[in-house]
C-alpha positions in Angstrom: 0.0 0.0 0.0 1.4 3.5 -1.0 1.8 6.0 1.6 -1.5 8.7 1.3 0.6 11.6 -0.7 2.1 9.0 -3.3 1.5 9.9 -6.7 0.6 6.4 -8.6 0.0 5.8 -12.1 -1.5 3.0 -14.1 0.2 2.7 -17.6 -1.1 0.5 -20.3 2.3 -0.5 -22.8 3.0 -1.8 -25.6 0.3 0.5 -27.8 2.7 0.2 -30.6 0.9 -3.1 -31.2 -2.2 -1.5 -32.1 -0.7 -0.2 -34.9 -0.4 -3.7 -36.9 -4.2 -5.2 -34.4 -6.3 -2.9 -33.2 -8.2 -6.2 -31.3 -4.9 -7.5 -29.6 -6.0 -5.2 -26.6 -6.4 -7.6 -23.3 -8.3 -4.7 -21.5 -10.1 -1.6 -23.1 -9.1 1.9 -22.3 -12.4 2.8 -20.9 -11.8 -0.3 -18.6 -8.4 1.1 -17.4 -9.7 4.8 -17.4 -12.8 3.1 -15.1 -10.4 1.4 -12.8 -8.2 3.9 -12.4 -10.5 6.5 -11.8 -12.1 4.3 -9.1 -8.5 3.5 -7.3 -7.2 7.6 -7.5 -4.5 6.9 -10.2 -3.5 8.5 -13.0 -3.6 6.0 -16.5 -1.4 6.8 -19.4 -1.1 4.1 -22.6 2.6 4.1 -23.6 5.5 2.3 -25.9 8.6 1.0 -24.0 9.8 -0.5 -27.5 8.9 2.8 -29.3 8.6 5.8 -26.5 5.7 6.8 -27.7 4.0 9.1 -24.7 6.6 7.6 -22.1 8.0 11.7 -21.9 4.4 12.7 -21.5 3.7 10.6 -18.6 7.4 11.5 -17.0 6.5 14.9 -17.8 2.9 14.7 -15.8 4.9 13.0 -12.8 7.3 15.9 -12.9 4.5 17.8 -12.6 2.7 16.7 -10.1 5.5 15.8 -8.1 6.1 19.9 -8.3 2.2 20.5 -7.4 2.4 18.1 -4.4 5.4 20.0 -2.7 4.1 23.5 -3.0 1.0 21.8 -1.5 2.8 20.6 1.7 4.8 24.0 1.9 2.0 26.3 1.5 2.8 27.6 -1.9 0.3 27.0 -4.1 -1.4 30.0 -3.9 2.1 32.4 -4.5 3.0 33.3 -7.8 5.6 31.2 -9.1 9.0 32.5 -8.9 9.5 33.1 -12.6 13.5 31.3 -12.2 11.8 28.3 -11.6 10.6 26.2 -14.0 9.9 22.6 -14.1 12.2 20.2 -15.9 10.8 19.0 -18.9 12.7 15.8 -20.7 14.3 16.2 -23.9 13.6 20.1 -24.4 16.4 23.0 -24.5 15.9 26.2 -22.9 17.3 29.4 -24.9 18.3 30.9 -21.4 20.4 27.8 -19.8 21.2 30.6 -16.9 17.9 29.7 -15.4 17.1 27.7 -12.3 15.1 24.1 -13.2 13.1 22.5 -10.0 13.0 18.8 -10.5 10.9 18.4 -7.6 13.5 15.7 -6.1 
């Protein structure tokens, strides 16, 4: 059992399947949407053998991860200190002076 502030996500793989059979599904996305909805997690459909959406869902984590601590610290509400940015995967800032929060 996660601890009551974990962020958990339920992610379908290998969608890069579908391409070739779009029957080969064992469970149907409004199934997993359905269950994860019901169990307070987050569901993503993703490509280990391709990548496909894995950055998106790393990116969401990220995210949320970043939401969660200026929860607990009381931040939410302030304007976010514009030196602070979230770390995206894969993407280039112009300014590489700037401050990244990973959250970690």
């Amino acid at each position: 059992m996660a601890e009551k502030n974990c962020i958990t996500y339920l992610v379908g793989n290998k969608i890069d399947l579908l391409d070739n059979n779009k029957n080969i599904r064992e469970v149907s996305i409004e199934e997993a949407q359905k269950y994860a909805k019901e169990n307070g997690l987050r569901f993503y459909e993703a490509s280990a053998l391709t990548s496909e959406r894995i950055n998106d869902c790393f990116e969401d984590l990220l995210q949320e991860i970043y939401n969660e601590r200026r929860k607990i610290k009381g931040k939410l509400n302030e304007p976010i200190d514009k030196t602070t940015k979230v770390l995206y995967l894969n993407k280039t800032t112009e300014d590489n002076d700037k401050k990244f929060d990973i959250c970690c």
